[in-house]
C-alpha positions as CSV (number, residue, x, y, z in Angstrom):
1,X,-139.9,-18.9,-223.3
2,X,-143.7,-18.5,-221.5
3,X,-143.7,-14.6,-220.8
4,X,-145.9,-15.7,-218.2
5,X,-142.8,-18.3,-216.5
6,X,-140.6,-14.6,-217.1
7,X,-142.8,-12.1,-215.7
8,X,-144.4,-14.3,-212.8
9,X,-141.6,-16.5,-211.2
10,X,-137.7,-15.0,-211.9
11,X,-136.3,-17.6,-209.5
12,X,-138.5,-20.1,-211.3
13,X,-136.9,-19.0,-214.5
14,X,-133.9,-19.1,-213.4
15,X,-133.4,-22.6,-212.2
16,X,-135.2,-23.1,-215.9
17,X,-132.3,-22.0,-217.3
18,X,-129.5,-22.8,-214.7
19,X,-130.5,-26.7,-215.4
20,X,-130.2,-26.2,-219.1
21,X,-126.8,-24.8,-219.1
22,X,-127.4,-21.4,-219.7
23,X,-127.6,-19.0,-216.8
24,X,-124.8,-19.6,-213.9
25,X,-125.5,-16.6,-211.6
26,X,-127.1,-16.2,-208.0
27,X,-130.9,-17.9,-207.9
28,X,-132.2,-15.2,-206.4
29,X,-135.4,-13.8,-208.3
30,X,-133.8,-10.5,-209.7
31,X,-133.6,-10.0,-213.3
32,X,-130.3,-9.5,-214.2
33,X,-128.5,-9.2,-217.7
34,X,-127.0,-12.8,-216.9
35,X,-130.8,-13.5,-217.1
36,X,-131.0,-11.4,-220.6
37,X,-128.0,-13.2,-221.9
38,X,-129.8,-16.9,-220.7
39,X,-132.7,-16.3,-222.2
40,X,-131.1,-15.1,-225.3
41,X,-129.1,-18.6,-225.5
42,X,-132.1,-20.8,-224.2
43,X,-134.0,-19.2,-227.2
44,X,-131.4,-19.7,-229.8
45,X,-131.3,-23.5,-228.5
46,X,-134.9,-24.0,-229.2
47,X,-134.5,-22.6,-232.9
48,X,-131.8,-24.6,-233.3
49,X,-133.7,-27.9,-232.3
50,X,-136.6,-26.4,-234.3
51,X,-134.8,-26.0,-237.2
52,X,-133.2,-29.8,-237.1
53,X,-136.6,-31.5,-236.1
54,X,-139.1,-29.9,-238.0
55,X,-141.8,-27.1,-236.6
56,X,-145.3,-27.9,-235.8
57,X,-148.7,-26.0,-235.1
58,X,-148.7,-23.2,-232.8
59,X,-150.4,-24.6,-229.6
60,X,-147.8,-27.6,-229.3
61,X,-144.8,-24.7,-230.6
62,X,-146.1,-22.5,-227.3
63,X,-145.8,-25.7,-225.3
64,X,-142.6,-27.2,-226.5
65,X,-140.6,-23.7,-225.9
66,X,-141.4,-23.9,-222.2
67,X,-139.8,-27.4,-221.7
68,X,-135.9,-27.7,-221.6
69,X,-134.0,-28.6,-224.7
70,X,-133.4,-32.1,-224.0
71,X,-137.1,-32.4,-223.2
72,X,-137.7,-30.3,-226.3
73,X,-135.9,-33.1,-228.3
74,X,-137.9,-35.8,-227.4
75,X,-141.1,-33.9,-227.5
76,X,-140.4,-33.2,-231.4
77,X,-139.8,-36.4,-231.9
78,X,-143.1,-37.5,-230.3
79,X,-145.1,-35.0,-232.4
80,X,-143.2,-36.3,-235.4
81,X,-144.5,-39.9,-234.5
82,X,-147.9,-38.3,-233.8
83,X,-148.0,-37.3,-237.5
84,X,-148.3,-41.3,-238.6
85,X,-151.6,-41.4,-236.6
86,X,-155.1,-40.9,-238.0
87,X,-156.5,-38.4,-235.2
88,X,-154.5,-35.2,-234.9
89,X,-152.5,-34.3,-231.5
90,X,-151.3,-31.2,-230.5
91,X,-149.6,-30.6,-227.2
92,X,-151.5,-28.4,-225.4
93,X,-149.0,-28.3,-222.0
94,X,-145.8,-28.0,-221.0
95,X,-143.4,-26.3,-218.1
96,X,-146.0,-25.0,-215.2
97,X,-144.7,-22.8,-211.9
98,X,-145.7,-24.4,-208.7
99,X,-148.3,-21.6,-208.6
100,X,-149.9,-22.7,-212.0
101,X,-149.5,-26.3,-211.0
102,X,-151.3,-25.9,-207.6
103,X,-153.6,-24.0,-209.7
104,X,-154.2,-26.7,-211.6
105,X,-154.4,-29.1,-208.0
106,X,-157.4,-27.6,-206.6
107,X,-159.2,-28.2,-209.7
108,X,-162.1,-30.5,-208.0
109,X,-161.2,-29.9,-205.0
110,X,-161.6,-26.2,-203.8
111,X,-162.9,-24.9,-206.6
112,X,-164.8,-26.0,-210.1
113,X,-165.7,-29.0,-208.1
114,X,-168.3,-30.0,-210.4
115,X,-165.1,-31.0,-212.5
116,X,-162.8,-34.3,-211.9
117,X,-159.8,-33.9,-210.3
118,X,-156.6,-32.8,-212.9
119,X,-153.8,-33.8,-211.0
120,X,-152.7,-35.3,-207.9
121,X,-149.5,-33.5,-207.5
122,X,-149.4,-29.9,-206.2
123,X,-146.5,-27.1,-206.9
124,X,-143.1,-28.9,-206.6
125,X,-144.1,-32.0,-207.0
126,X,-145.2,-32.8,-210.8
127,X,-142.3,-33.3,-213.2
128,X,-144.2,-30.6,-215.0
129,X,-142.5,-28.5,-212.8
130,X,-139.4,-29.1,-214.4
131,X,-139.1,-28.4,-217.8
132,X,-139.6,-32.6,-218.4
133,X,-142.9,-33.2,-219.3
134,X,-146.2,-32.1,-221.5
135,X,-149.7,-33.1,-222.0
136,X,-151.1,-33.7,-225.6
137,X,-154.5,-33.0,-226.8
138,X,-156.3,-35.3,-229.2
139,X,-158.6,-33.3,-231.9
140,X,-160.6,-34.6,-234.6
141,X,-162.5,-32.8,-237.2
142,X,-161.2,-30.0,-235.5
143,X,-162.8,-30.6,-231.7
144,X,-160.8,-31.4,-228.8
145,X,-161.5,-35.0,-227.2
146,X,-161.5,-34.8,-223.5
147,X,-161.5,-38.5,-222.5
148,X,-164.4,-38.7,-221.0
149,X,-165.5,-41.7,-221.9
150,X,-164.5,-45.4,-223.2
151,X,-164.4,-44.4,-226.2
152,X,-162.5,-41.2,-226.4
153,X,-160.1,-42.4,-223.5
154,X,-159.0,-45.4,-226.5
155,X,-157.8,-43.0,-228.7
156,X,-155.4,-42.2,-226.3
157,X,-154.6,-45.3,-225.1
158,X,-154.1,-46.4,-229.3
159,X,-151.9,-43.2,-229.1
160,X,-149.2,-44.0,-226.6
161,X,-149.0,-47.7,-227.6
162,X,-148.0,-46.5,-230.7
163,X,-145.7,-43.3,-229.5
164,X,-144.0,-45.5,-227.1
165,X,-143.1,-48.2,-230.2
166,X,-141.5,-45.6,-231.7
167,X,-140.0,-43.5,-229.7
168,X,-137.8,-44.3,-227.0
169,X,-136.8,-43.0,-223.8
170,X,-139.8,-41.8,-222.8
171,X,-142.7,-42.6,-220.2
172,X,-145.9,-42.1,-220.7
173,X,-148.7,-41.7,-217.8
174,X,-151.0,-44.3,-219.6
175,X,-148.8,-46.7,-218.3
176,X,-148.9,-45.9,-214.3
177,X,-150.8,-48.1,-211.7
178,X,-152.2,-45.2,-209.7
179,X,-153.6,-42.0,-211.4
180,X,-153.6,-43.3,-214.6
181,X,-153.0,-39.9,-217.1
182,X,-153.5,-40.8,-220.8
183,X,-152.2,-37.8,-222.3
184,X,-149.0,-37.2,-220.2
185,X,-145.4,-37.6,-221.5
186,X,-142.2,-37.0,-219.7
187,X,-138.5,-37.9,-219.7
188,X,-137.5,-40.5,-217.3
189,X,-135.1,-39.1,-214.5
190,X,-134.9,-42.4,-212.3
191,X,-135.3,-40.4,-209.4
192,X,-138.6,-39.4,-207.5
193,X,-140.2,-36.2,-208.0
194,X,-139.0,-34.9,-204.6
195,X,-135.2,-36.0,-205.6
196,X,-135.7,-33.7,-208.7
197,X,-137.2,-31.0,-207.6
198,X,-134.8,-30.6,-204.6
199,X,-131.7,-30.9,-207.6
200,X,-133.9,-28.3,-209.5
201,X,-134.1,-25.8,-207.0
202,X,-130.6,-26.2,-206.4
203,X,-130.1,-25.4,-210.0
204,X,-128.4,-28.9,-210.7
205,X,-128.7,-31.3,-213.4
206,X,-131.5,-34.2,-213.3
207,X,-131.1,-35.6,-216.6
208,X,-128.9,-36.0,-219.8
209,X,-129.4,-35.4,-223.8
């Protein structure tokens, strides 16, 4: 897991691994050796799906660890469907605290506002919050493509066309009507993002596999 998600947010962590079915004690921020013994078995889970469905680079390995093993299923599999494309993709993002994500949310707004804007959703309220979703990265000849043009932004669009053909059960931001986001990927939960994150801070299940 992120040693960052460990040593900045316990309680974050916790409900991490309380939703994956691997920690059942109080959420209440304090380490604990229930919190060892989760992280032990959250671990062991990800070599496990590792193992089955093939390892990748290292940027999309740091990314995929962070995400919950059901999401780290289906985020295998879209890397394995990746692979048939002719740019490379990595995935370059995965589980975010709140505090990263509204980080992240005043991007363009209270500070680097010569940038765009990165996200619309603040702490609590992207499914990167989670442990559901991850952003990929499109390289070619070794250089990162941004999107920040016609261009550029069809190679992702040509990406998740094709991800989506093969892969299902899985959304893709490049298909929303308002704040279009090419390179995010996420598990559908049926539910709004304030349903799951109150089921997530709760500790409680918000989806299957």
């Amino acid at each position: 897991m992120s040693a960052k998600l460990l040593k900045a947010d316990v309680l974050f962590f916790q409900r991490i691994l309380m939703v994956s079915g691997y920690y059942a004690g109080p959420l209440d921020g304090k380490w604990s050796k229930a919190v060892d013994d989760g992280e032990k078995r959250f671990d062991d889970e990800y070599e496990r799906i590792k193992e089955k469905q093939g390892a990748f680079d290292p940027r999309t390995e740091t990314a995929i660890r962070t995400l919950i093993p059901s999401a780290q299923k289906k985020a295998r599999a879209f890397m394995s469907a990746a692979a048939d494309q002719s740019v490379t993709c990595k995935l370059i993002s995965g589980t975010r605290t709140y505090a990263e994500q509204d980080a992240l949310y005043a991007i363009g707004r209270t500070v680097q506002l010569n940038k765009r804007k990165v996200t619309n959703a603040k702490g609590g309220g992207s499914n990167h919050n989670f442990g559901i979703a991850w952003d990929v990265g499109i390289f070619v000849g070794g250089k990162y493509i941004e999107g920040n043009n016609a261009k550029e932004e069809k190679l992702y669009t040509d990406l998740g066309a094709a991800i989506l053909k093969k892969v299902k059960g899985l959304e893709w931001g490049g298909s929303w009507s308002s704040f279009v986001d090419n390179p995010h990927y996420q598990l559908p939960t049926g539910k709004t993002a304030k349903e799951v994150r109150k089921l997530f801070e709760k500790g409680q299940v918000y989806v299957t596999g």
